[in-house]
Phi, psi and omega in degrees: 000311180292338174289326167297319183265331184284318166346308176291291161009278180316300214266353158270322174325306147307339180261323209282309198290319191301314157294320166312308177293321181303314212287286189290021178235302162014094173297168069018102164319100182264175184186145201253142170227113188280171126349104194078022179270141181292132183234114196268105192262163166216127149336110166233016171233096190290143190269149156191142195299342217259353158231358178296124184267162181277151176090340165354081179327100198239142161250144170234138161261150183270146203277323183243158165275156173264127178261134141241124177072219175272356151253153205290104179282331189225125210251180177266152202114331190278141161339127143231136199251131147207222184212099226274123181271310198252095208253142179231175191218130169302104196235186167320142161066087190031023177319118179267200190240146177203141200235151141206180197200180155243169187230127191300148151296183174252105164310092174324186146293343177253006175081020167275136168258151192230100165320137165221182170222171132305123179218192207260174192297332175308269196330323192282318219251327202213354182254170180279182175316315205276334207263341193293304168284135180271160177234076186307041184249164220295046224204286193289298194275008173301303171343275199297334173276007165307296197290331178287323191301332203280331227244337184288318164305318177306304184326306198266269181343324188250334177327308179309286174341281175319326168278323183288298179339288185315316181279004200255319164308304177265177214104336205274132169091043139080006201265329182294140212091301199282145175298186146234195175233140177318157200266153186216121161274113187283184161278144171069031172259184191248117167246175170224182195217170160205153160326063205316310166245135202299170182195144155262143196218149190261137187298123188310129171275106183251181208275000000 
């Protein structure tokens, strides 16, 4: 009988190990996140222009998880960081206040970083992926500054025009004196965001 079980023994033993070595050879899933994929934000630091710094510290939480393809690169709920670059103050004669900011990477659960941007309500919902994100490279901006040089004679012809207008404008409609108001963002509003550059990524081991 005992010849019998060290026998059975012998003979599980090597398939038990053996299953252990598949298990631990095992990759990791990769998957390309593409370029312009949409990241659905919820505001959790409410904004207002009228006490807000510039380097200010803004948290987003994510609404959906972000995914490529069939893995979860990020889940939902997870931290998005971002940073208020530019505060206006609400001033005389209906000035309003205005807040922006920018958005941090992001950090996986593997330490991987994934660049985003802030974009409009359009861009998320209706331009394709390539259309969502600007690309700052030295192309684009030879480009945009092309256009401005193009765009400075006319300026300077209608600028005289453009100041009498303005003295002539102001005061009118009841804004002389009078504040304007500040811009105020709530906890919980809704943005959206997208990916600025493509990446390949390993499916998050999240804790």
């Amino acid at each position: 009988m005992k010849r019998f079980v060290a026998f059975c023994l012998l003979l599980i033993m090597p398939m038990t190990l053996s299953g252990q070595a598949e298990d631990g050879g095992l990759e990791p899933k990769t998957a390309k996140l593409e370029r312009g994929q949409v990241l659905e934000l919820s505001l959790t630091t409410p904004l207002d222009s009228g006490g807000a710094l510039v380097g200010d510290v803004i948290s987003f939480r994510l609404e959906q998880p972000l995914k490529a393809g069939d893995l979860m690169i990020l889940p939902q709920g997870w931290v998005v960081r971002g940073r208020v670059t530019k505060v206006e103050r609400a001033g005389k004669n209906c000035k309003p206040g205005r807040i922006r900011w920018k958005l941090e990477p992001v950090m996986t659960p593997d330490g991987r970083r994934i660049k985003i941007q802030p974009i409009s309500d359009f861009l998320a919902t209706r331009a394709t992926p390539s259309d969502r994100v600007s690309l700052d490279s030295a192309g684009k901006k030879i480009e945009s500054a092309a256009k401005y040089a193009l765009l400075a004679p006319v300026l300077l012809v209608t600028l005289p025009f453009l100041i009498l207008m303005y003295i002539g404008m102001r005061g009118e409609g009841g804004c002389a004196g009078n504040y304007g108001v500040d811009e105020r963002v709530p906890a919980g509003k809704h943005s959206y965001a997208a990916v600025s550059k493509g990446m390949r990524l390993t499916e998050s081991r999240l804790p």
